[in-house]
N, C-alpha and C positions, 0 to 999 in steps of 0.2 A: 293541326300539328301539336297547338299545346296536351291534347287528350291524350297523343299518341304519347309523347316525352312524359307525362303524368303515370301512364302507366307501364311505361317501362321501369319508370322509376320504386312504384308501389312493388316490380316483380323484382325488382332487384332489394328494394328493401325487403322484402320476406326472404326472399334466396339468404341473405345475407344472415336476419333474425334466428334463420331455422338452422346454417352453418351454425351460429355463435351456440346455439342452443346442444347440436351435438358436442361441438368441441367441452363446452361446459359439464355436458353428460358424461364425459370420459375420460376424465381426469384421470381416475385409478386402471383405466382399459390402459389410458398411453406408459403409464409409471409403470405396467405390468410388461408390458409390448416392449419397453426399452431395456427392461430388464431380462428379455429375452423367454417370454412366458410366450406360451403358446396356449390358443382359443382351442379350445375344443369344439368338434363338429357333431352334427348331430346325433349320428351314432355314437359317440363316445359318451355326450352327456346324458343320455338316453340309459346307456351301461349304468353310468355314475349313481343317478338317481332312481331309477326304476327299484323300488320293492325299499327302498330303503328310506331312511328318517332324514332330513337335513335339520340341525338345532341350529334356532336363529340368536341373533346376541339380545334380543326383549326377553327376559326370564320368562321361564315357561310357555315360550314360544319354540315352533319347528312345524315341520309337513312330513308328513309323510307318503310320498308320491307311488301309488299301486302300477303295476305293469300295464293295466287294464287303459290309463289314462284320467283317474282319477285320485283326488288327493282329498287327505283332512289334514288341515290346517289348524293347530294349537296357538293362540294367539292369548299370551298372559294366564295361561293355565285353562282358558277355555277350547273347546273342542268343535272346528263347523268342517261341518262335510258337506256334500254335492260339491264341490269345485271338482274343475277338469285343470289338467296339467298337457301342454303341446311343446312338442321344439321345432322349430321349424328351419329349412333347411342348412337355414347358416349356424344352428344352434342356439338361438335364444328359447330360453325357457319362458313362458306364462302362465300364469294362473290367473282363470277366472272363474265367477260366479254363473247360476245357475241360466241368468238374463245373458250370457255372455261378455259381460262386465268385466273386461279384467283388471285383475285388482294388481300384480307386479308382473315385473319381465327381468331376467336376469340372463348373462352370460358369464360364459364359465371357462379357466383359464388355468394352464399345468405351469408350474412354474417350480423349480428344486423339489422335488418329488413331491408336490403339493399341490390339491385343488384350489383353485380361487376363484369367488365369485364374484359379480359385479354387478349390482344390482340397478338397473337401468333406470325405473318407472314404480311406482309403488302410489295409487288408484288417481292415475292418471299424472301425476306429476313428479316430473324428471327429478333424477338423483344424479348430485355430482359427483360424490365420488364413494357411495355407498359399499362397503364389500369388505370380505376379506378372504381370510381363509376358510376354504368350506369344511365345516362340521357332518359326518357323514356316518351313522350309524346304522349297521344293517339291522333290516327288517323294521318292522313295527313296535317303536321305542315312545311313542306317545305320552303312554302314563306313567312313564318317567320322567318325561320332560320339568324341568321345576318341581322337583317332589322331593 
């Protein structure tokens, strides 16, 4: 009896950890959602970003995500390629590394004629309320980035 009550208890404490972990992760998704923003779904973010540049707020940072499914990533003025870019069907963005590693996950959110991002996960650990407005430059703006 005691095992059984042990580990009901052990499933409830993690039910419980992994609740408090996304509430924590989405801080800025609920501030957006109250404010009446609306998620984008997969097709749309797919639209948003495909061929074009997102600039991140680290100077000299941004991706540039290809149609094809893959991205280079400028991070501080440097430039890594072989990453892959997916959304998957609710819309989250990832990017990972060539091990399949991924390094972030982001969604994405319309809100007064504006994109908003929301950046979930950044190489493995959660972001509370990372994001903002998404920066969006068509085509391939790279070596512009920080220059």
């Amino acid at each position: 009896m005691y095992q059984r009550i042990s580990k009901l208890l052990i499933v409830m404490t993690v039910s419980f950890g992994l609740l408090g972990c996304t509430v924590a992760g989405s801080q800025l998704e609920k501030r957006l959602m109250s404010d009446g923003a609306v998620r984008l779904n997969a097709a749309q973010v797919t639209d948003h970003l495909s061929g074009n540049t997102q600039v991140w707020t680290t100077p000299g940072s941004g991706a540039y995500f290809l149609p094809d499914g893959n991205v280079y990533v400028k991070y501080e003025g440097r430039i890594y390629p072989l990453r892959t870019w997916t959304v998957d069907s609710d819309g989250k963005v990832c990017i990972a590394f060539p091990n399949g590693f991924v390094s972030s996950c982001s969604v994405y959110y319309y809100k007064d004629d504006t994109v908003w991002y929301v950046t979930l996960e950044i190489m493995g650990v959660a972001q509370e309320s990372d994001g903002g407005p998404d920066t969006i430059v068509e085509g391939n703006t790279l070596s512009d980035i920080g220059i």
